[in-house]
N, C-alpha and C positions, 0 to 999 in steps of 0.2 A: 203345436199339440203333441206332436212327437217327441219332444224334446221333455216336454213334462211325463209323458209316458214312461221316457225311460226313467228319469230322475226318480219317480216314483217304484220302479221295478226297484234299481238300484239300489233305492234306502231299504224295501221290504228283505233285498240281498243282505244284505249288511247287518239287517235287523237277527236274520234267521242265523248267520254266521255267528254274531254274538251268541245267539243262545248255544249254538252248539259246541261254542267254546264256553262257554258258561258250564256245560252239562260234563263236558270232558275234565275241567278242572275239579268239579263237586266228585266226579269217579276218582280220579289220580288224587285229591286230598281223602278221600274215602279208602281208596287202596294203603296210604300213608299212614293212616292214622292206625288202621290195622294191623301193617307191619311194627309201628310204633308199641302198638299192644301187645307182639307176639314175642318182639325180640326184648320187652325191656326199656326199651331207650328212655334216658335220662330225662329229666322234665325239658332242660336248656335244649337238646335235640329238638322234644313235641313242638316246643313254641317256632324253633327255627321252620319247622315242616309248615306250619300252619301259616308260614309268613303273610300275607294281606290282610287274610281271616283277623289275625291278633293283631296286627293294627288298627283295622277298622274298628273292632271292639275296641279298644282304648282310645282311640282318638272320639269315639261319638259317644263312650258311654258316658257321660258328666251331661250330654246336650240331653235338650227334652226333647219330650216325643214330637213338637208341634215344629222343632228347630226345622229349616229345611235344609240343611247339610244333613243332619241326620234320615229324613224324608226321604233325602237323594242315596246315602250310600244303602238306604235298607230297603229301595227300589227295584237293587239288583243291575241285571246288563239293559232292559229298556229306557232306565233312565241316563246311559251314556249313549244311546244312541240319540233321544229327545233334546240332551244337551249338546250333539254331533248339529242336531237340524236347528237349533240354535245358536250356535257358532259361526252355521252359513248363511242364518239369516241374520246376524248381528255383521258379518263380513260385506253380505250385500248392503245393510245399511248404511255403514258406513263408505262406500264407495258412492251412492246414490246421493249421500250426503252433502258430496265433498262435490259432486258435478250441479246438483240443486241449489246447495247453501253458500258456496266458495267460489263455483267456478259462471256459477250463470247472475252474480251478484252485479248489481247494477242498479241506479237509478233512474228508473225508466223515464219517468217524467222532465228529468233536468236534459236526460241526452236526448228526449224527444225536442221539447223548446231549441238547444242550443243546433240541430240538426234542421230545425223547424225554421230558425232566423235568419240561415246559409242558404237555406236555398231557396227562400223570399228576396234574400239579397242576390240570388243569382250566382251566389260561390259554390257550383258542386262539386269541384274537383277537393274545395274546405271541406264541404259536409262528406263526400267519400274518405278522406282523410282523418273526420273524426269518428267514422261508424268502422276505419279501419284500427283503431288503437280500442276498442276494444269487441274486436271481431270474434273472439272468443266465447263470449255470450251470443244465446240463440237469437236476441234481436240486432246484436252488433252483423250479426252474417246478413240476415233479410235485410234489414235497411240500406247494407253494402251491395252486396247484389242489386237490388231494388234501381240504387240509384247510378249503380254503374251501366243500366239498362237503360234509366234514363238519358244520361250523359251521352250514350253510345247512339242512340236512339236518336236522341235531337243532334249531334252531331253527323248526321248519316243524312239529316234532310226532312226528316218523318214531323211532321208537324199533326197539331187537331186529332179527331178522334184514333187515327193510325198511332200517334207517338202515346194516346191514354192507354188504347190499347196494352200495347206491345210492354209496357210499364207497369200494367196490372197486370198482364200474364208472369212477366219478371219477378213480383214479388207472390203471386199468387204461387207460384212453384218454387218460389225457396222456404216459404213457408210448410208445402206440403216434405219439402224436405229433410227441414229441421225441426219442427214443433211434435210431430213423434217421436223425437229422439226424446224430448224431455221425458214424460211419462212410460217408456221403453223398459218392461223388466218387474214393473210393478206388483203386476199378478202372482211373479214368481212367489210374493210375502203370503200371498193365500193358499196356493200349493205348500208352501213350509207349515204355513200355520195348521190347515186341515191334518197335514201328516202328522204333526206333532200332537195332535187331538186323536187322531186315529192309534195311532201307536203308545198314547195313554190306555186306551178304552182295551188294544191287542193286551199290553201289559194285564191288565186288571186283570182280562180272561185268566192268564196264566196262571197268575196269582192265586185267583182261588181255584182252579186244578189244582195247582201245586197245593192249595191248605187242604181241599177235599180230600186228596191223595195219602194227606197228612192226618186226616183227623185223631184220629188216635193220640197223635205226639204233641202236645200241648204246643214243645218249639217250633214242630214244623206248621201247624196251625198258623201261627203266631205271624211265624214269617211271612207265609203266604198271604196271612189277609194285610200284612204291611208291604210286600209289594204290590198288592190290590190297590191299597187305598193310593200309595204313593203315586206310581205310576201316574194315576187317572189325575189325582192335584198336578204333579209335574207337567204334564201332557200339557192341559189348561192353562197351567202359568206360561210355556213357553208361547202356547198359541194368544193366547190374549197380548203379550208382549210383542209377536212378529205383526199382531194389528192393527197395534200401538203404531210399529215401524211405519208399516202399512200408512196407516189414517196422515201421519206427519208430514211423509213425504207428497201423499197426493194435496193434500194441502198448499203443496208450496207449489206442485207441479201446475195443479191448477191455477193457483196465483200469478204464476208465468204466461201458461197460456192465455188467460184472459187481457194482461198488460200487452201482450204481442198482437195477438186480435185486434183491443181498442189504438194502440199505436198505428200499427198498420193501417187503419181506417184515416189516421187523421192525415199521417202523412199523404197518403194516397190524395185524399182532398189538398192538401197543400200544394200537389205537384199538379194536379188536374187545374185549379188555378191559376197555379205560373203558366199553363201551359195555352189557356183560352184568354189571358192578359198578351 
């Protein structure tokens, strides 16, 4: 909870330091433009002073108003922060991805059977051998564990309810182990996403200050209610997108956890059998 505490101070940091670099450059191009007006300076000068200013204008005036590149740069500094919480949750996804999709990949049901047949035949030092190639996955670890416990266990003497025991504690603890590690970090996609929705809604505020401020000036109007409207669309698309992340991954995590559960149950019966045979 801490940890999100700060995360959340830290972006509202970040946020406010935009603005006031935001505010400082609107003075120093305001101070520029002035000198530009006092001394003269040639046109090729004014465009040089305004430099981002006149890019921006040329690179998005051809887009429409609905483009979302154009949405994004006439957003202002809110929308490079929402695209900052975007980045980090598109960073987290892809890591979660890669331990979800890539690295916890496995046929549960083939290496349950072929795990299932070894130790009905009485090979466990086979079946620790095949849960040890690919121990890498969260069920390669328990059913490794699990059965090195057994092994250990009935080689120690412990027969009947002491050796069931001592086998379901075995596996009952490497599971609390590791099946939180799967779904670990999850949450973090709702802290991004809420932020990114709040910090839509903070923008909008601004916006229309800034056009209120403005009313008079047709452009400053203008601008303000198009960082209004922008912001609060941006804000929305990123957060709807990190709950996209969000829904995908728990999906698969859950998918996980439930094959580990109903495995672990069979084997467990499997080994409670050999064990009263």
């Amino acid at each position: 909870m801490r940890k999100k505490t700060l995360v959340v101070i830290l972006l509202l940091v970040v946020c406010v330091g935009f603005l006031f670099a935001q505010e400082a450059t609107k003075v120093k191009d305001a101070q520029q433009e002035q000198v530009t007006q006092d001394e003269n300076l040639p046109a090729e000068k004014d465009e040089e002073l305004q430099g981002y200013a006149l890019w921006k204008h040329n690179f998005i005036k051809d887009m429409d108003d609905t483009n979302l590149i154009r949405v994004f740069f006439e957003a202002g500094t809110f929308a490079w922060v929402i695209l900052g919480i975007f980045l980090v949750a598109l960073f987290l996804f892809i890591i979660r991805y890669f331990q979800l999709m890539i690295k916890e990949k496995i046929d549960s049901d083939k290496f349950h059977l072929k795990v299932k047949g070894l130790v009905k035949s009485n090979s466990i030092k086979e079946a620790i051998g095949a849960a040890e190639l690919v121990q890498r996955t969260t069920m390669g670890q328990i059913y490794r564990i699990g059965l090195l416990a057994y092994r250990d266990a009935k080689d120690s003497g412990k027969k009947g309810d002491s050796l069931k025991e001592e086998v379901q504690n075995a596996f009952n603890e490497a599971s609390y182990q590791t099946i939180p590690e799967i779904d670990r970090g999850l949450d973090w996609f709702d802290l991004l996403a809420q932020t990114s929705t709040y910090l839509g809604l903070l923008g909008t505020i601004m916006g229309l200050i800034q056009a209120f401020s403005g009313i008079s000036e047709t452009e400053v109007l203008m601008g303000g209610i198009k960082q209004a409207m922008g912001t609060t669309a941006l804000g929305l698309i990123g957060a709807i997108v990190i709950q996209f992340f969000k829904g995908f991954l728990s999906g698969r995590a859950n998918k996980i956890i439930n094959d580990l559960d109903a495995n672990s149950v069979k084997i467990m019966n499997v080994i409670n059998n050999q064990i009263q045979e």
